[in-house]
C-alpha positions as CSV (number, residue, x, y, z in Angstrom):
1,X,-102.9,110.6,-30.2
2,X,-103.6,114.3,-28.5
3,X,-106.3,116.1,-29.1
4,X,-104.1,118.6,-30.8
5,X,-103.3,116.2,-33.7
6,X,-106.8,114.4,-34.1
7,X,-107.6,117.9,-35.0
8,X,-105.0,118.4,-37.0
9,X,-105.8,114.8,-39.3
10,X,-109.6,115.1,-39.4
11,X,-109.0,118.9,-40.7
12,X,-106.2,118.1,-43.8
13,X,-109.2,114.7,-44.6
14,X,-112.3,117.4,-44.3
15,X,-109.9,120.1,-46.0
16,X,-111.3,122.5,-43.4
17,X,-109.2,125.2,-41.1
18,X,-108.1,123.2,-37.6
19,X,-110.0,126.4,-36.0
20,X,-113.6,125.2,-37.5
21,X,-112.5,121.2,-37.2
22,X,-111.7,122.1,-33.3
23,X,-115.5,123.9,-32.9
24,X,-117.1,120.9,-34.6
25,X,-115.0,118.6,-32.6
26,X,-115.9,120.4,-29.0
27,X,-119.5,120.8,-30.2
28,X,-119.3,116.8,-30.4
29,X,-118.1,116.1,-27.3
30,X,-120.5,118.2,-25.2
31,X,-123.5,116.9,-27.5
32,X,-122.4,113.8,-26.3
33,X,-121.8,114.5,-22.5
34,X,-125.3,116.2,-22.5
35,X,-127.2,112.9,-23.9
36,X,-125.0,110.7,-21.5
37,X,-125.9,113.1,-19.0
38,X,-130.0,112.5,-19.3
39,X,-128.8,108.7,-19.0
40,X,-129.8,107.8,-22.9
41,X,-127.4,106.5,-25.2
42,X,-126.0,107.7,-28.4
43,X,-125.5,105.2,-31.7
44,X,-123.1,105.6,-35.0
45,X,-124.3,102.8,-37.0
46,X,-120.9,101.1,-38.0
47,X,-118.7,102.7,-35.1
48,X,-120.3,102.0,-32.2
49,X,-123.0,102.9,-29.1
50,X,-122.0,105.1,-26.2
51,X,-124.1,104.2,-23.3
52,X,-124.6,104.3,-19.3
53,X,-125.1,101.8,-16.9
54,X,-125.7,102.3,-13.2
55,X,-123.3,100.9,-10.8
56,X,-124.6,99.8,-7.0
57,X,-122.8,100.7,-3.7
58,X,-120.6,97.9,-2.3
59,X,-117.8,97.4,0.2
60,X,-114.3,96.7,-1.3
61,X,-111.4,94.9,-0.1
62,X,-108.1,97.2,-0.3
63,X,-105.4,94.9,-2.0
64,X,-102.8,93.8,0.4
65,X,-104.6,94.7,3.3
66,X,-107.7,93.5,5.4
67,X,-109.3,96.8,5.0
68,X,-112.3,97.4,3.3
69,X,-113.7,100.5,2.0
70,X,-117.5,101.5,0.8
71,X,-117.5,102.5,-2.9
72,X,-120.9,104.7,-3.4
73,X,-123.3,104.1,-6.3
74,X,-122.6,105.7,-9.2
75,X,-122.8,105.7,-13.4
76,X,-120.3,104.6,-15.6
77,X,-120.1,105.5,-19.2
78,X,-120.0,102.5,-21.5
79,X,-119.0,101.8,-25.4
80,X,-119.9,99.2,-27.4
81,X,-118.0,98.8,-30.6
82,X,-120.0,98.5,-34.2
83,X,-119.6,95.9,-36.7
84,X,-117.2,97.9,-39.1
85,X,-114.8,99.5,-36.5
86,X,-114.7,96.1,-35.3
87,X,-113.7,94.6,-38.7
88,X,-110.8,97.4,-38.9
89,X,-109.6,96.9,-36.1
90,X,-109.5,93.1,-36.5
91,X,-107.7,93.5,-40.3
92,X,-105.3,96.1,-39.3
93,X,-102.9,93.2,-38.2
């Protein structure tokens, strides 16, 4: 799903415009990139955590060759699902 139409689906369920859905929606996401920016994490009880976690430098082998390359430290963005998106996803089958 595009952005376009998650916009489109959480404005007909809100019964809002897609113009105001699409500024709560942005306002969201850069909320969201801020906290992950100061390294803290962000919880919706039910859905799930968002969450960083430092990764070290290491040397890595190239696949299908000998060479190997150094991959620099850096911090990856992590998500941990919640108990009920868990359950919907599991009873969706």
């Amino acid at each position: 799903m595009k952005k376009a139409e998650y916009v489109t689906n959480v404005a007909n369920k809100a019964g809002i415009n897609k113009k105001d859905t699409l500024l709560v929606l942005d306002a969201i996401l850069e909320t969201l990139q801020e906290v992950l920016a100061k390294k803290e994490s962000i919880t919706f009880v039910g859905f799930g955590t968002f969450s960083t976690s430092p990764r070290t430098a290491r040397t890595a082998r190239v696949p299908g060759t000998y060479r190997t390359v150094e991959v620099p430290a850096t911090t990856a963005v992590k998500f941990k699902a919640g108990k009920v998106l868990k359950n919907s996803i599991k009873n969706t089958n």
